[in-house]
N, C-alpha and C positions, 0 to 999 in steps of 0.2 A: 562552523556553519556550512551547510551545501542543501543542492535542492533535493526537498522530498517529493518521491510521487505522491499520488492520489490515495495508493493503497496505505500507504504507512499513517492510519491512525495517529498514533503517537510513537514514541522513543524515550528511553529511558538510557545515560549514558556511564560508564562506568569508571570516567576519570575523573569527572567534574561534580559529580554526584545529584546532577541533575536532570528534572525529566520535563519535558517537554510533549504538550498534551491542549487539544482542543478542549473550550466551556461549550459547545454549543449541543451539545450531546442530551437526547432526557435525561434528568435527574438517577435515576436507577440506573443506567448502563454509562453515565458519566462513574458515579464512584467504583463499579464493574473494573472500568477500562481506568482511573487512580488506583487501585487495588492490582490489577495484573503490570503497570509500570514500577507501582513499588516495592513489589515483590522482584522486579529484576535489580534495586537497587541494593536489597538484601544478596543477592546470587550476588554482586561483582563483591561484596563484601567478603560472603564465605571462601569465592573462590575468586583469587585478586588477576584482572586481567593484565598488569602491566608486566608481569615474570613469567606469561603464561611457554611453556614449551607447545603446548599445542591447545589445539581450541577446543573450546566448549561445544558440544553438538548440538545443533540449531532447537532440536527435540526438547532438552534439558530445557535450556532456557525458555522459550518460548511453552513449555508445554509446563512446568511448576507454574506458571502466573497464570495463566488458564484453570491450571486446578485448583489453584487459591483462590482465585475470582471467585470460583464455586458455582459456575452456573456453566449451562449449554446451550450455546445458540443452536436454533434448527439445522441452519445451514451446515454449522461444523461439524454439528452430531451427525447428519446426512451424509457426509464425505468418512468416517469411521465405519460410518454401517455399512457404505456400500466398500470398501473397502474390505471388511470382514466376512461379507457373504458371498464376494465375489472374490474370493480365494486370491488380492491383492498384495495383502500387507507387506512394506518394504522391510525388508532386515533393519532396526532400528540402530544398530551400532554399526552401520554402513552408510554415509551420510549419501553417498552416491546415488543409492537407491532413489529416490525420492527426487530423480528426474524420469522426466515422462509422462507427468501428472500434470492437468491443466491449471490447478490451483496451488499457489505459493503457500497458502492454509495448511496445505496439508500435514506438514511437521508439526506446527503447534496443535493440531486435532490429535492427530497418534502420540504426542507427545502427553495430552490432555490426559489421554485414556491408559496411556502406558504408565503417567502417576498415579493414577486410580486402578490399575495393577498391581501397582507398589504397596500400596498402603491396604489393600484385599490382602495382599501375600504378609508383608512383613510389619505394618502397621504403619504409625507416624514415625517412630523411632527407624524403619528400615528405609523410607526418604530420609532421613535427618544423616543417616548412615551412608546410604548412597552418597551424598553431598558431599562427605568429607571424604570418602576417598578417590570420590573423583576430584578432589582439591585437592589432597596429597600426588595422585598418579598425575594432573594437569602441570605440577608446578616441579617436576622431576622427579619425584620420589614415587616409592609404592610400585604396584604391576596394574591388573588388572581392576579397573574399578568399581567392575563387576561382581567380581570373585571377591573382593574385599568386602562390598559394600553390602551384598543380595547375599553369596555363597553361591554364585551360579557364572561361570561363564559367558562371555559374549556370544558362541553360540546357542548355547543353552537359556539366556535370556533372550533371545528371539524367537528362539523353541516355544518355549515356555508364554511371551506373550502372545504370540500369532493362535497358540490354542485358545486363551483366557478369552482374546477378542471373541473369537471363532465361535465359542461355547455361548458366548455373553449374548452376541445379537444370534443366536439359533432362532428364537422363534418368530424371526423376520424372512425366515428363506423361502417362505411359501406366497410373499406378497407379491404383489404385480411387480414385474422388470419392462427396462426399458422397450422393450422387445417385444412385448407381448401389446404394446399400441402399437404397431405397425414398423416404416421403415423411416429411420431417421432422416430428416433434412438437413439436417446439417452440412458441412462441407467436410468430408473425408480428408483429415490430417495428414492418411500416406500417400494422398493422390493431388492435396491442393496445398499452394500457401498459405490460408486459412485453417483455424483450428478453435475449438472449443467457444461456440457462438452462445452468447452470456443473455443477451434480451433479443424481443424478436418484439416486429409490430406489424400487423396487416396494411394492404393497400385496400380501398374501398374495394379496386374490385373482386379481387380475394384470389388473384392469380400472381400475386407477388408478396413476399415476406422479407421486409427489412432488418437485418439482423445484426446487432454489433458481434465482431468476431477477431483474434487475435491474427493480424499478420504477420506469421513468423519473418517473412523476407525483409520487411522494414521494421519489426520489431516495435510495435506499435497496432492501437488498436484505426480499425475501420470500418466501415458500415458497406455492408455490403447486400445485393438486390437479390433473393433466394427463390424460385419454379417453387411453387406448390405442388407441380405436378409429380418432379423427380430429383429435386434439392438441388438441383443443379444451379451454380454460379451465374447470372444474369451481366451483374455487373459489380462491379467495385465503383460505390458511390463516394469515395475519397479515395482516390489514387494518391501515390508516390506520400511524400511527408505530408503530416501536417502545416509546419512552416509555411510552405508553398502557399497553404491558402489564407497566409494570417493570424498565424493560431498555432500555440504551444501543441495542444491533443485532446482529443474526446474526453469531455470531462464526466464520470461515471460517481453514483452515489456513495453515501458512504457505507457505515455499518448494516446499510438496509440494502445493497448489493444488490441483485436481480429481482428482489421484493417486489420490488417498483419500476415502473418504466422510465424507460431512457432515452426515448424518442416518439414523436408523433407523425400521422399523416395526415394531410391536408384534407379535407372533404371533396377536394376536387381529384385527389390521388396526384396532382402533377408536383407537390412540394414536400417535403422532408425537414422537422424541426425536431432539432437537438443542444443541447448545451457542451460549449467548451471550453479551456482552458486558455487565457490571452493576460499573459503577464499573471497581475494580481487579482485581476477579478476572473468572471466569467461572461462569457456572451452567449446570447441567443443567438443560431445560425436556423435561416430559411433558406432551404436548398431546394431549388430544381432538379429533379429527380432524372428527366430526359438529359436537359444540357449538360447538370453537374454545378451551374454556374448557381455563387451565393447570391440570393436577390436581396436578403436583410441579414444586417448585422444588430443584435442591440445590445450594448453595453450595459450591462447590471451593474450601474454602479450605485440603485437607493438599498440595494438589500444584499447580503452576504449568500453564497452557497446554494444557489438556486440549482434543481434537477425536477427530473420527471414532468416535462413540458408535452401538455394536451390542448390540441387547435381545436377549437369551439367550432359547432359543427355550421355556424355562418362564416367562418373563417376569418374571421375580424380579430379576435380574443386570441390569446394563450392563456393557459392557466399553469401555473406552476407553484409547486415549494420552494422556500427561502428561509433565509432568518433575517432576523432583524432585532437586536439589542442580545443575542443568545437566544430567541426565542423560536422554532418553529413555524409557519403559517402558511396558508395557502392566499397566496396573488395571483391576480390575472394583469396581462398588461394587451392593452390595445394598438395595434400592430400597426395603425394610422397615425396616432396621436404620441405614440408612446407612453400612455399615460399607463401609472401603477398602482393598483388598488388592492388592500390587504382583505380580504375574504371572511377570512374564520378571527385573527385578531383577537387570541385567547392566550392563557398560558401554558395548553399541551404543546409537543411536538406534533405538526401535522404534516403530510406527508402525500405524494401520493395522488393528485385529485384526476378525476374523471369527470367530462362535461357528460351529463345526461342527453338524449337522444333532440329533446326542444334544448336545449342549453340554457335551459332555466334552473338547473342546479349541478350541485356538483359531490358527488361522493369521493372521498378524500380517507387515507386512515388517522389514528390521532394514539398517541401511545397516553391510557390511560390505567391505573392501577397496575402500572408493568407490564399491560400489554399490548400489540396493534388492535385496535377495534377498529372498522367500518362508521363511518357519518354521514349524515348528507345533509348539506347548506344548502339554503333556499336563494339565491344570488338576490333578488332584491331586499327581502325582508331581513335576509340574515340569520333566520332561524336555525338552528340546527338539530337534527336529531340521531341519536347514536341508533345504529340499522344490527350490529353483532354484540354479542355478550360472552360473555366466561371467563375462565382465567387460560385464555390458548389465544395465539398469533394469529391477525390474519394479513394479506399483501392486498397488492393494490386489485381494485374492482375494474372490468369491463362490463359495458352495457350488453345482454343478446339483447332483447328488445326495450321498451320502454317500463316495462316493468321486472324485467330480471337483468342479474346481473351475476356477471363468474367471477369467481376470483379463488385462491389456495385457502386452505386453514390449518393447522395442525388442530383441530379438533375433531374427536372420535365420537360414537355415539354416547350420548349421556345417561340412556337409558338401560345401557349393559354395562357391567360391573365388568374392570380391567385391571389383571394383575400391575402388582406396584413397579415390577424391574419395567415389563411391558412398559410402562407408563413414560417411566425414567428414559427409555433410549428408545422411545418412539416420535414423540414430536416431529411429526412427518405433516411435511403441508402436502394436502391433497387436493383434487381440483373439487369446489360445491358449486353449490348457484343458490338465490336467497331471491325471492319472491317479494318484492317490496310491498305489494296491498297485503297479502297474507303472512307475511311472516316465515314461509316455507322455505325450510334449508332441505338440498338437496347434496350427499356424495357420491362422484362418480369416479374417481379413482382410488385404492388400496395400496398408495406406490410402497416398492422399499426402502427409495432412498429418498426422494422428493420433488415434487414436478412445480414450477412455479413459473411467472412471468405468462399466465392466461390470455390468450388474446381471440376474439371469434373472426372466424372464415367464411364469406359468403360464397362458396363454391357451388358448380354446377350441383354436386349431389348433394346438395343441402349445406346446412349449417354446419360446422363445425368448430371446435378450438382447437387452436394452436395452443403449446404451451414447451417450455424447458424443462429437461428432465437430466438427472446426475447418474452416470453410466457407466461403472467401470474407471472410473477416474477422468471423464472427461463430461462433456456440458452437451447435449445432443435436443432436438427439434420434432416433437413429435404429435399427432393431430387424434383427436379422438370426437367420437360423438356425444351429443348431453341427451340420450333418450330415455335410457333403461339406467335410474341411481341405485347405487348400492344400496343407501339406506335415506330415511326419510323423519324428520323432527322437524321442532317449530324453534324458532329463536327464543323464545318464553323456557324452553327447556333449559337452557342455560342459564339461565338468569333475568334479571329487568335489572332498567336504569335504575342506580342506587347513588348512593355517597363515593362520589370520586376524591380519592384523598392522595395528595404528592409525597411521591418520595422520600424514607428518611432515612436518614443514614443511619449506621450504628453507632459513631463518633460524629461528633459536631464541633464546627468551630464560629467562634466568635469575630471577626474582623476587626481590631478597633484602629479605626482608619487613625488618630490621633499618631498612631506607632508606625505607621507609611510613613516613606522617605523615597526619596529619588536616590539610586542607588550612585554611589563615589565611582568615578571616570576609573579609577584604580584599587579599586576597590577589592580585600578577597580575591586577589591574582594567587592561584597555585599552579602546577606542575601539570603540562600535560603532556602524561607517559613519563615512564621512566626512562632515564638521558641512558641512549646507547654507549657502550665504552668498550672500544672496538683495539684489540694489543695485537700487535703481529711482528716475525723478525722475516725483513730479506735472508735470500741466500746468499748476500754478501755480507750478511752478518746487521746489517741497520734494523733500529728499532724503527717501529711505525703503528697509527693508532689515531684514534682520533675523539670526539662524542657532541651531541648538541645538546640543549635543550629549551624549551620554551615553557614560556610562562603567560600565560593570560587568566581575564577576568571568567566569573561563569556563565555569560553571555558570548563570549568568546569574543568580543566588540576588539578587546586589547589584546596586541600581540608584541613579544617582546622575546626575541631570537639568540639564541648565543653558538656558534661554531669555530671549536677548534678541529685542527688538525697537524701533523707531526710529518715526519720521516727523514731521518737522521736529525739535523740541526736545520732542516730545513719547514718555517711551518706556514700555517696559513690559519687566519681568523678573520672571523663576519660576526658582524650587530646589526641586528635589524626592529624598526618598530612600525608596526601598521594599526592602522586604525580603519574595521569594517565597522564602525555605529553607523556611519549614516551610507547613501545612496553612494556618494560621492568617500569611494574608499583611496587611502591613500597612504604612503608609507615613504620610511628611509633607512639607508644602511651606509655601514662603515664596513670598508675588507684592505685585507692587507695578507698578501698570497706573494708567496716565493718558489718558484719553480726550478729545478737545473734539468738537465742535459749535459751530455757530452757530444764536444763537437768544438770544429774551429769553422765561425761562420763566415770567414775570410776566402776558405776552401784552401789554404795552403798548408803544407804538413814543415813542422819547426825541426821536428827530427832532434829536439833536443828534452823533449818532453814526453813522456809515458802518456796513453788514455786516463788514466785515473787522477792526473795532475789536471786533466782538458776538461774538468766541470765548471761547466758557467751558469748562469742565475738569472731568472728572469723576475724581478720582484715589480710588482703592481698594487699600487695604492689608490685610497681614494674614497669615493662615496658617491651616493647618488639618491635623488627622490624620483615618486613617481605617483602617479596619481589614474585610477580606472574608474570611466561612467558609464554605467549599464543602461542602453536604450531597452533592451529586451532582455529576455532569455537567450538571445543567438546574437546582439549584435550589441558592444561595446564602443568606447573611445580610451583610449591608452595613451598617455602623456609620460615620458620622463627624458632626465636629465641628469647628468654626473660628471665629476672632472677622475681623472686617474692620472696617474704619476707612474712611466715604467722605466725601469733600469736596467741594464742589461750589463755584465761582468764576467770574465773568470774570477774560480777560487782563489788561483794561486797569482799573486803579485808579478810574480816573474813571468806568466805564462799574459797577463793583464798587458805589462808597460810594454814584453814584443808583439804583442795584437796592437796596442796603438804606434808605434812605431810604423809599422807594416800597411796600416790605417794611412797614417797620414802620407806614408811615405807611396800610396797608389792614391789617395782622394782629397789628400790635401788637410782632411780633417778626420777626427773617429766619427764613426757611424754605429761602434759596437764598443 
């Protein structure tokens, strides 16, 4: 057991043969994300981690479960493309490369694409082929895994994919780049501690941009105050750690990543609400945007996994997403009473909401027939009606005025026929706006990689949006106008409300709770790792050597320790068993350790005796418990207790009874 970030979905592990995985996911990108962990349980099969001479490259692994999943997120396909038209790609059998990139994504995206290389080149047989001689060359034997597996070299496969990419998205190179909206806001990576700013949120007065952004110096994320006018740094609205102010870290959405917003501003522009991370849940934090100082905390403790918190524009309200039983939905909570109320109260995922300009409703997205659609709930009556249609994504909505609203889509026009590859590796959210009395979708950007996280600007020269765009491998800030759309359709062109139908899988399983049991305290204990067994000879000729190993359950709850160790006749062994099930972790050990040296600890020289006759022994016995209770993540209470038993000797008898002698005859009594 240890702590996961935010970022790590799931895990899949390869001693215990178990995976470990969120239910609260939609139906379709839950079995997606079952599907890409079980497929890593196959990889530790083919190729066994506990003999490994050296490691699997992050690509391999992560990138076969990606292509088994068999689907592409926008975001991910976003980071490949721009990756390939901007003359990036890292050498894929150089795992180094693939620093310097703002997102940790990146390996499983090229690794995505460079198994869908594979199987173009060589088929399914030339993955199946690949595998095993990267199993054979991992585990000692064999050369090249490459040369074995492809017939291609490590050079020559990097050769070889960097063209395939390159060819593949060609007819993306003519789309709008980041560059061509103006000049980024962002905070310049080689000149700031900040780097690759992931959401961004307007102040009412539209001369400030609040922006989450990574700070390399504390290694940790923070929200930091961005000039509209010239990107420049304002302020750093969470200095130094998070701890400081009570709180683990910014807590950021999941699989819907910069889709959706991550913070709001106040109607009044002086306060700043975000959700973080504290212990086991999350809170609501209202910050003071001037002072810095938190004026409200609210512990989420009726609903799970709350993000994307929008202040109602009386500032009374928040509105936010959560779960509750597994379920998606949109809450608002009342920032006087605390009181919690569930919104939408259905069985989509909902996500996302926006309070409308009167805060009499709320647009929110809702993932239906596999994909984000646009809604809008009526807050008193509850009504709801679906505002987007097709089978394409879209992200969270802002109001420009009372009847339009911005927000990204990967949807292209419906009335021009698009080639099939196009089709395949374009899913590009672009910035539209949708006319709510009329129905009128408008787009106004062609990106190439993808711009998202919309937000409007009331500046001196008019209106404008703010929005995130993917740049060369890094996350950049950039404004454009809604005047002149590219193109112009009705929402009717895509479709009408039809038959919403959930998720099904292609295998189904039955539960039949009568066959649940609560799993035995001891239950299925196996090996974890293979027990080292470590031989060695001194230069003076002694054996020496040692090995552990441990055993526990597949919760990892029960541990149970074994350590020897050698060197000459001299050894040393430890037992140990802990028990982490509950809060209150606790454990005990048995050791018995014999130590020598040379030396008379007396300081007098016998003169009758060589060095090598002058080894004495330190042996230590004993045992001990101990017991650790976690107030936090940073602060504990640590209890233990042990007796021990030491003895201290020469080897040799004769060298033993003139040390006591000598003993008593300066102290009266031995001491050694």
């Amino acid at each position: 057991p240890a702590d996961m970030p935010e970022g790590v979905a799931a895990f899949a592990e390869p001693l215990r043969n178990r995976m470990v995985l969120p239910i609260d996911e939609p139906p379709d990108e839950l079995y997606r994300l079952i599907t890409h962990e079980l497929v890593h349980i196959f990889e530790f099969d083919i190729i066994p981690r506990g003999v490994l001479r050296s490691d699997v490259p992050l690509w391999v692994d992560e990138g076969l479960a990606d292509h088994l999943a068999g689907v592409w997120n926008p975001l991910d396909l976003m980071m490949v493309r721009d990756a390939a038209v901007s003359d990036i790609v890292p050498k894929m059998t150089e795992p180094d490369e693939f620093f310097g990139f703002s997102s940790p994504r990146l390996p499983y995206n090229l690794g995505h694409a460079a198994f869908e290389f594979i199987e173009a080149r060589e088929g399914k047989e030339g993955i199946r082929q690949f595998l095993l001689a990267l199993r054979t060359n991992v585990i000692g034997g064999g050369s090249d895994a490459y040369q074995e597996g492809l017939g291609l070299s490590a050079e020559e496969f990097d050769i070889e994919f960097s063209r395939y990419i390159r060819e593949r998205f060609q007819p993306f190179r003519d789309r709008e780049r980041a560059e061509d909206y103006g000049t980024d806001l962002a905070p310049d990576p080689m000149r700031s501690e900040f780097m690759a700013a992931y959401s961004v949120e307007p102040a009412p007065s539209g001369e400030l941009l609040a922006a989450v952004a990574t700070n390399r110096k504390d290694r940790e994320l923070d929200i930091i105050l961005i000039s509209v006018q010239d990107g420049s740094v304002v302020r750093n609205l969470t200095p130094g750690f998070s701890q400081n102010d009570g709180y683990d870290y910014i807590s950021i959405p999941g699989a819907r990543w910069n889709t959706v917003p991550w913070m709001s501003w106040s109607p009044a522009g002086d306060q700043l609400a975000y959700f973080v991370r504290k212990g086991k849940r999350k809170t609501l934090i209202i910050r003071d945007v001037v002072s810095r100082r938190i004026e409200q905390r609210l512990d989420m403790t009726t609903v799970d996994e709350p993000e994307s918190p929008d202040i109602s524009p009386n500032g009374r309200h928040v509105a936010f997403s959560a779960l509750q039983n597994a379920t998606g939905d949109i809450y608002t909570i009342d920032l006087v009473t605390n009181e919690v109320r569930n919104v939408t109260n259905d069985n989509f995922a909902d996500y996302a909401p926006t309070f409308s300009l009167d805060g009499r409703s709320l647009v929110y997205l809702a993932r239906v027939n596999g994909n984000n659609k646009l809604f809008r709930v009526d807050l008193e009556t509850g009504e709801k009606l679906q505002l987007t249609f097709g089978a394409h994504d879209e992200t969270a909505a802002q109001f420009i005025d009372r009847d339009k609203i911005v927000f990204s889509s990967t949807a292209v026009d419906p009335l021009q026929p698009i080639d099939p590859d196009v089709a395949r590796d374009g899913n590009i959210f672009n910035l539209w706006t949708l006319t709510l009395s009329t129905g009128a979708l408008e787009q106004y950007t062609d990106a190439l990689s993808g711009n998202v996280s919309p937000v409007v600007l009331e500046t001196i020269d008019g209106q404008e949006v703010a929005f995130v765009s993917y740049n060369k491998g890094n996350y950049g800030i950039y404004t454009t106008k809604v005047e002149e759309p590219l193109y112009m359709v009705e929402t009717s062109d895509f479709g009408a409300p039809g038959l919403v139908m959930d998720f099904q899988a292609p295998l189904s399983h039955t539960l039949i709770r009568d066959n649940s049991r609560d799993k035995g305290r001891f239950e299925k204990m196996v090996l974890e790792g293979r027990p080292p067994v470590n031989l060695g000879v001194t230069n003076s000729g002694d054996l020496y050597g040692g090995s552990s190993l441990t055993l526990t359950d597949i919760l990892g709850e029960q541990q149970f320790n074994v350590y020897a160790a050698s060197i000459s006749e001299y050894r040393t062994m430890a037992m140990s068993y802990v028990n982490l099930a509950r809060r209150l972790q606790w454990g005990t050990q048995l050791f018995s350790q014999t130590q020598f040296f040379f030396g008379t600890p007396t300081g007098l020289s016998y003169g009758l005796f060589n060095r090598d006759d002058a080894i004495a022994t330190t042996r230590m016995q004993g045992g001990t418990i101990f017991g650790i209770y976690p107030f936090s993540k940073f602060r504990r209470l640590e209890l233990s207790a042990g007796v021990a038993n030491f003895q201290e000797q020469f080897g040799s008898p004769q060298l033993q009874a003139a040390s006591n002698q000598v003993q008593a005859d300066r102290f009266g009594t031995t001491i050694f």
